[in-house]
N, C-alpha and C positions, 0 to 999 in steps of 0.2 A: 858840537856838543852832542853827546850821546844821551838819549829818550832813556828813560827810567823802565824797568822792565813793569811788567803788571804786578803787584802784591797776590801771593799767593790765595784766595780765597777761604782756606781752612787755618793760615796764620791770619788772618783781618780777623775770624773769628775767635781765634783765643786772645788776638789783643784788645777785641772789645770788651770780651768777657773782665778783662784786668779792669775799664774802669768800674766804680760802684757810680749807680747814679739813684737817684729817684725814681719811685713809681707812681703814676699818672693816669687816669684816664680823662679823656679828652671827648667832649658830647656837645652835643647842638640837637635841636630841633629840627625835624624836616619836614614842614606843614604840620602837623600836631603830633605828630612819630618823633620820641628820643630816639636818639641815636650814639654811637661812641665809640670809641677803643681805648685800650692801652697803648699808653707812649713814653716811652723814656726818655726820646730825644728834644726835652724841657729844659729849657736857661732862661735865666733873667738878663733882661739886656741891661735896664737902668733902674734905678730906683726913684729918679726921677726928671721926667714924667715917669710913673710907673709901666716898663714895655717891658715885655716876654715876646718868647719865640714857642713854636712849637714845628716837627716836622713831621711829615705823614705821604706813607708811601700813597705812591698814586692808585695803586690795583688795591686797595684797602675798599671794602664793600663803605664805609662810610666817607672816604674819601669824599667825592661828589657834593654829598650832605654839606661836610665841613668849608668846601670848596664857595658853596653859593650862602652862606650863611653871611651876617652881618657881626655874629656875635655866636660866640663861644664860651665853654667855660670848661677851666682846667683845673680837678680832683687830684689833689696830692693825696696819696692814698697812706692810711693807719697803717698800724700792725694789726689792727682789728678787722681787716677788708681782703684775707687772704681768698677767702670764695668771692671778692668782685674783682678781685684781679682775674681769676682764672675763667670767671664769664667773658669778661673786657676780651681777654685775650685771643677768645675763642672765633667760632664761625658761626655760632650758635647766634638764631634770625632776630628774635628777641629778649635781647640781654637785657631787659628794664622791668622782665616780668619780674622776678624775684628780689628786685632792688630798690631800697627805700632812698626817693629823693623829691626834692619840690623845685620849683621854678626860681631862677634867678631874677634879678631885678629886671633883666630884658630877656627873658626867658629861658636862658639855655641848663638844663637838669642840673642841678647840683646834688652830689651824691653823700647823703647821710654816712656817718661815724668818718670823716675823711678826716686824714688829719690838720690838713688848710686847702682852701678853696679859694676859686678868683673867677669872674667873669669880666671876658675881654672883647673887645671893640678889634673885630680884623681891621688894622689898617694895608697891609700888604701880602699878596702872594707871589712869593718866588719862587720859579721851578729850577730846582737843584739836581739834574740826571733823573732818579730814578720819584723821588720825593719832590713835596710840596715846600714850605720854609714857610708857615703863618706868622708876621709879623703884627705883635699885638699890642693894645694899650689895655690897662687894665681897667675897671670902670667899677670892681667889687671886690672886696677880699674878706676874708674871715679866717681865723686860725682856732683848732681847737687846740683838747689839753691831750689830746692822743699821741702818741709820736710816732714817726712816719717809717714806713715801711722803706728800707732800699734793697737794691738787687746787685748782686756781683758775682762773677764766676757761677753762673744757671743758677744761683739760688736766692734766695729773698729774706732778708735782715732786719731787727729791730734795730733802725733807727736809733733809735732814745737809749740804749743799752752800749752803743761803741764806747771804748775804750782811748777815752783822751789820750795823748803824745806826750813825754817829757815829764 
């Protein structure tokens, strides 16, 4: 049987650009420090029990943070949250300065005008090559009336505005 050659690295990149996904940032607490990033690589496992995923590269300065945490919470981000996407995304030290958010039921930030929120219970970490695999239960959720930003092809979408099929 003949080994599959490597995927070219500049074709991986325009096929991931084809999916749209959601945008997310993803915070925890680090001793009294929020902490966070953006992360797109968000799915729902079941509905129920209520379990999500989340993944997060390991050289992420919050990695670490998210790594020893008990509890997390993950910000589906508005169309309202285009300046918290681009702090999240950034390298910039403290991303919470200019960010309106309060404590979750078991403390992890939740981040004000989002368009739904959840705070998760890590039950498992999986190391997947380069990333983590947080496997989560959900312990808190809330949705607002905003609709949700997604991202495809390097750009960033309302949500609440696509265009139904058929």
């Amino acid at each position: 049987m003949a080994l599959a050659s490597k995927p070219d690295l500049d074709v991986m990149k325009q096929v991931n650009r084809q999916f749209v996904t959601g945008v997310t940032v993803v915070t925890a607490l680090d001793g009294e420090t929020p902490r966070g990033l953006a992360v797109n690589a968000f799915s729902s496992i079941s509905l129920d029990p209520a379990t999500v995923m989340v993944c997060v590269q390991r050289t992420s300065s919050t990695h670490d943070c998210l790594f020893r945490a008990s509890h997390l919470a993950i910000n589906i981000l508005s169309t309202d949250q285009l300046d918290v996407v681009g702090v999240f995304a950034s390298k910039t030290e403290d991303k919470f300065k200019d960010v309106d958010w309060e404590s979750g039921p078991f403390g992890s930030p939740l981040i004000a005008r989002s368009s739904a929120l959840m705070e998760v219970e890590i039950r498992e970490r999986l190391q997947a090559s380069t990333h983590t695999v947080f496997i989560c239960r959900v312990v808190h959720a809330a949705v607002s009336e905003l609709p949700p930003m997604v991202y495809g092809a390097g750009k960033f979408f309302d949500g609440g505005a696509l265009a139904p099929l058929g």
